[in-house]
C-alpha positions as CSV (number, residue, x, y, z in Angstrom):
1,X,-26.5,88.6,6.5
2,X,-23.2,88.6,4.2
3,X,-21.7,86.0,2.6
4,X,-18.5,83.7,4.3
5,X,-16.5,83.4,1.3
6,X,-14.7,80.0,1.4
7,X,-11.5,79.0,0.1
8,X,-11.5,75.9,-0.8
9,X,-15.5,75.6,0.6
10,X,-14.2,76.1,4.0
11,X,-17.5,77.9,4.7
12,X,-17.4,74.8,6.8
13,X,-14.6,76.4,8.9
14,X,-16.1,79.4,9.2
15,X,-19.1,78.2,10.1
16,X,-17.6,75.9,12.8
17,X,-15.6,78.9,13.6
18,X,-18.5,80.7,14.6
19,X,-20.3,77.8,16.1
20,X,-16.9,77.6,18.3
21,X,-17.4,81.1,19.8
22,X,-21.3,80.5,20.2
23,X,-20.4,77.6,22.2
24,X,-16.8,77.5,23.2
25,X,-41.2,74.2,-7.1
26,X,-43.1,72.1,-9.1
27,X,-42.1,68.6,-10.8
28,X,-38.7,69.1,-11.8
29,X,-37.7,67.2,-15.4
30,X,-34.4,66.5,-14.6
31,X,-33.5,66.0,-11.3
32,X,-30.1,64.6,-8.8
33,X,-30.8,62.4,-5.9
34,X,-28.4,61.9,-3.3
35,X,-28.6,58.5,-0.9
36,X,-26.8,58.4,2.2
37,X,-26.9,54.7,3.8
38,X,-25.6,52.5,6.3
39,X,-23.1,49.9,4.8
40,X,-21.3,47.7,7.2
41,X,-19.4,49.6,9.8
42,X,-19.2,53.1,7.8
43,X,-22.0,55.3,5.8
44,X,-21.7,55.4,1.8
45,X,-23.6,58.8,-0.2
46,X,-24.3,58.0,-3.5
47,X,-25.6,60.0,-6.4
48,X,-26.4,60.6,-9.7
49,X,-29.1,62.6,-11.9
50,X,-28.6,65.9,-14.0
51,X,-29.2,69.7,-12.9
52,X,-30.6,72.1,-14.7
53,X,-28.4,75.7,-13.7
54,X,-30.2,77.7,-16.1
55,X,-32.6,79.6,-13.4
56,X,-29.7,79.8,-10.9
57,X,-27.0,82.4,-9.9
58,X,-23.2,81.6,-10.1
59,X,-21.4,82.3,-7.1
60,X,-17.7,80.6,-7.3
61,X,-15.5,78.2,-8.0
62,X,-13.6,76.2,-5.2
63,X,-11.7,72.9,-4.2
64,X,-13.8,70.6,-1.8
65,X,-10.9,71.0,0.6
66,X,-12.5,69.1,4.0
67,X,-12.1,65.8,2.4
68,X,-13.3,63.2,0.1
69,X,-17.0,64.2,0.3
70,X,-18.4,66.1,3.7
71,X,-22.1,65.2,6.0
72,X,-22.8,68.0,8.3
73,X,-26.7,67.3,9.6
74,X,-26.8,70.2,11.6
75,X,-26.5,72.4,8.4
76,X,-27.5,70.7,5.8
77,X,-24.3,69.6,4.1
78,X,-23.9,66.7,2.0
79,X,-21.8,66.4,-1.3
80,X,-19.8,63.6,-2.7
81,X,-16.3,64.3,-4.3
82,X,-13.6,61.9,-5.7
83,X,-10.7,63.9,-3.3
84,X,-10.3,67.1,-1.2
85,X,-8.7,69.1,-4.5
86,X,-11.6,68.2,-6.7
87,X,-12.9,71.8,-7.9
88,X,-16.5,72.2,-7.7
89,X,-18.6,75.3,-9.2
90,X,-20.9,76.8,-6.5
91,X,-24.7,78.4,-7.9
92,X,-27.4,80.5,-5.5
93,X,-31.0,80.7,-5.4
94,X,-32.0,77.2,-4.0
95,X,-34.8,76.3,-1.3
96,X,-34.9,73.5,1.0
97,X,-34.6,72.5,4.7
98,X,-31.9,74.0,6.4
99,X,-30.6,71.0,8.2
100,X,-31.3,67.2,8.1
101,X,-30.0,66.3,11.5
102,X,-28.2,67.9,14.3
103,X,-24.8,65.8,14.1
104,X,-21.4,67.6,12.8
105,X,-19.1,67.8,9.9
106,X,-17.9,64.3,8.9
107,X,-15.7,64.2,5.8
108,X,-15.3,61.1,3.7
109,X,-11.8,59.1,3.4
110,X,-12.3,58.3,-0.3
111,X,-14.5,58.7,-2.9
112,X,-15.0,59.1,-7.0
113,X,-16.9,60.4,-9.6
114,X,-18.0,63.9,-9.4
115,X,-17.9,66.8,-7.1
116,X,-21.9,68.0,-6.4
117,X,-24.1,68.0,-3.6
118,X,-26.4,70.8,-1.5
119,X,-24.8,73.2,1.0
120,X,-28.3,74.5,2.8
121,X,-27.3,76.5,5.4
122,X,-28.0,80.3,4.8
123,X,-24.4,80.9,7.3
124,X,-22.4,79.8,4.5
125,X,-23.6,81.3,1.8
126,X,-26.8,83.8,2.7
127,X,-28.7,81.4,0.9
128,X,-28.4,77.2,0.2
129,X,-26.5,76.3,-2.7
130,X,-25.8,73.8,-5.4
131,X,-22.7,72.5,-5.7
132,X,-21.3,71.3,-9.2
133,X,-17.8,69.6,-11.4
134,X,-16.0,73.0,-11.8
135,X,-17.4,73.6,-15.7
136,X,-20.1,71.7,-15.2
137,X,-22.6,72.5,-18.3
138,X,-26.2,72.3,-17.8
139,X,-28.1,68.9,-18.5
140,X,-25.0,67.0,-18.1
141,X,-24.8,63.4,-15.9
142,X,-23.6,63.6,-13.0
143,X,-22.2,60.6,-10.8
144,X,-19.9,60.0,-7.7
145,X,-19.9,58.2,-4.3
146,X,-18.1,58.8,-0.8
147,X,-17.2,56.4,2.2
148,X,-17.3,57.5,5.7
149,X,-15.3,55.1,7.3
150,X,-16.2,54.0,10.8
151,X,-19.2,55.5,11.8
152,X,-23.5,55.1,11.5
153,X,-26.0,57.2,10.5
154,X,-26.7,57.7,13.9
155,X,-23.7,58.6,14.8
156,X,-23.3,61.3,12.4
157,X,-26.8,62.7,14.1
158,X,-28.3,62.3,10.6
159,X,-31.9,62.2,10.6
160,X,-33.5,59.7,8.6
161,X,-35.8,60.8,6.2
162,X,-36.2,63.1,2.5
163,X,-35.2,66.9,2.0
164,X,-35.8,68.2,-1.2
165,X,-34.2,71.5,-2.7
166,X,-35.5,73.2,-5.2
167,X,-35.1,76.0,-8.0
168,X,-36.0,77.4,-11.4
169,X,-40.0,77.6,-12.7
170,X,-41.8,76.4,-15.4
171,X,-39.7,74.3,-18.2
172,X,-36.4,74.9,-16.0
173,X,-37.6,74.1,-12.3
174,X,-34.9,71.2,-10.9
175,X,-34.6,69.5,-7.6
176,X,-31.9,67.7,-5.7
177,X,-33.1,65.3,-3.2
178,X,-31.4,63.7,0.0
179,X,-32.5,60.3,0.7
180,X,-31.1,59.2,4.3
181,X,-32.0,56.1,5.4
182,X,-33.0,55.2,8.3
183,X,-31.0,51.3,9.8
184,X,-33.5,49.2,10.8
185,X,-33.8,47.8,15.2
186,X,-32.6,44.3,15.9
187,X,-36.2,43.4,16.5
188,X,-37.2,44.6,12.9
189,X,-34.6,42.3,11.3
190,X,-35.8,40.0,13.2
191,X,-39.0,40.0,12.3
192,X,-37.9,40.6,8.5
193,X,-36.0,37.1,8.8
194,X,-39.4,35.2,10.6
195,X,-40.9,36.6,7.6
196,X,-39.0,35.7,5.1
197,X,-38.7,31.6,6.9
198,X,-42.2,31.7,6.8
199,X,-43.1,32.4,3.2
200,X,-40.6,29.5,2.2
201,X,-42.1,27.2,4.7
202,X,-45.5,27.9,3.1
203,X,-44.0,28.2,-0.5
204,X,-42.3,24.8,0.7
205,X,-45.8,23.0,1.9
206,X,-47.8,24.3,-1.1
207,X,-45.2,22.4,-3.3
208,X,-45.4,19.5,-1.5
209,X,-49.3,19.7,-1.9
210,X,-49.1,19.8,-5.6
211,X,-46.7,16.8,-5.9
């Protein structure tokens, strides 16, 4: 299969594009993790770590262009970014789950930090990728958030749960890891809250007992 080249990483056009005509490792030592939770009335992705690039395969360098960060379930998109002209370096020769969901692309109305996150796909690229700061030098902390105002994980057809991606062997194997969480049912904080009343209505008797 050949590569969609993006510009900015509007493989995500393309690949909608497309979509539009179908339809009408071992133990990494460094590592980025990516959360992507419920908060309030809209979804926040968070991450942070370092990434290793030695054992991987520049590709190019490109503006986030859909937004201030991007979820797409249904290919296995998620990166945070601080805007839509934030630059980011992409790098080949990463494994992982193709998709973590079956919901669409979702891009974020703000954000900060970095630009970095996992495009997994193989119809973007021929192969998932890494996505990096634009210069990004190997080792180096990364950090950045997005807000996706307005919607639930659920409604984003994200499907709770971890996908690891991997690359690199031996002293330079690395991993980025996508942590969705899942919201709790009604009836589970429910039963959280009974929980919690009744450990300080026994934490309450005891100290009545030993006055």
């Amino acid at each position: 299969m050949s590569k969609l080249r993006w510009r900015p990483f509007a493989a995500l056009g393309a690949v909608a594009a497309i979509l539009g005509v179908m339809v009408a490792g071992g133990q990494a030592d460094a590592a980025v993790v990516v959360n992507v939770y419920q908060s309030g009335d809209n979804v926040v992705a968070t991450g942070n770590g370092t990434a290793d690039l030695t054992d991987l395969v520049y590709d190019v360098t490109a503006p986030a262009g859909v937004g201030a960060g991007a979820v797409w379930g249904a290919f296995g998109v998620v990166f945070v970014a601080p805007s839509a002209s934030a630059e980011g370096d992409v790098y080949l020769s990463v494994s992982g789950p193709a998709s973590f969901g079956t919901g669409g692309l979702a891009t974020g109305s703000s954000g900060s930090g970095d630009l970095f996150g996992v495009i997994a796909s193989p119809l973007a690229w021929g192969a998932p990728a890494l996505i990096v700061p634009a210069g990004y030098v190997s080792g180096t902390p990364l950090s950045g958030s997005s807000i996706f105002d307005g919607v639930t994980i659920a409604s984003l057809g994200l499907t709770p749960g971890t996908y690891v991606y991997t690359w690199g062997t031996s002293a330079d194997a690395d991993s980025l890891t996508v942590n969705i969480e899942a919201v709790p049912e009604p009836s589970t904080w429910t039963m959280m809250l009974l929980g919690f009343a009744g450990l300080g209505f026994a934490g309450h008797r005891r100290g009545r007992r030993l006055a």
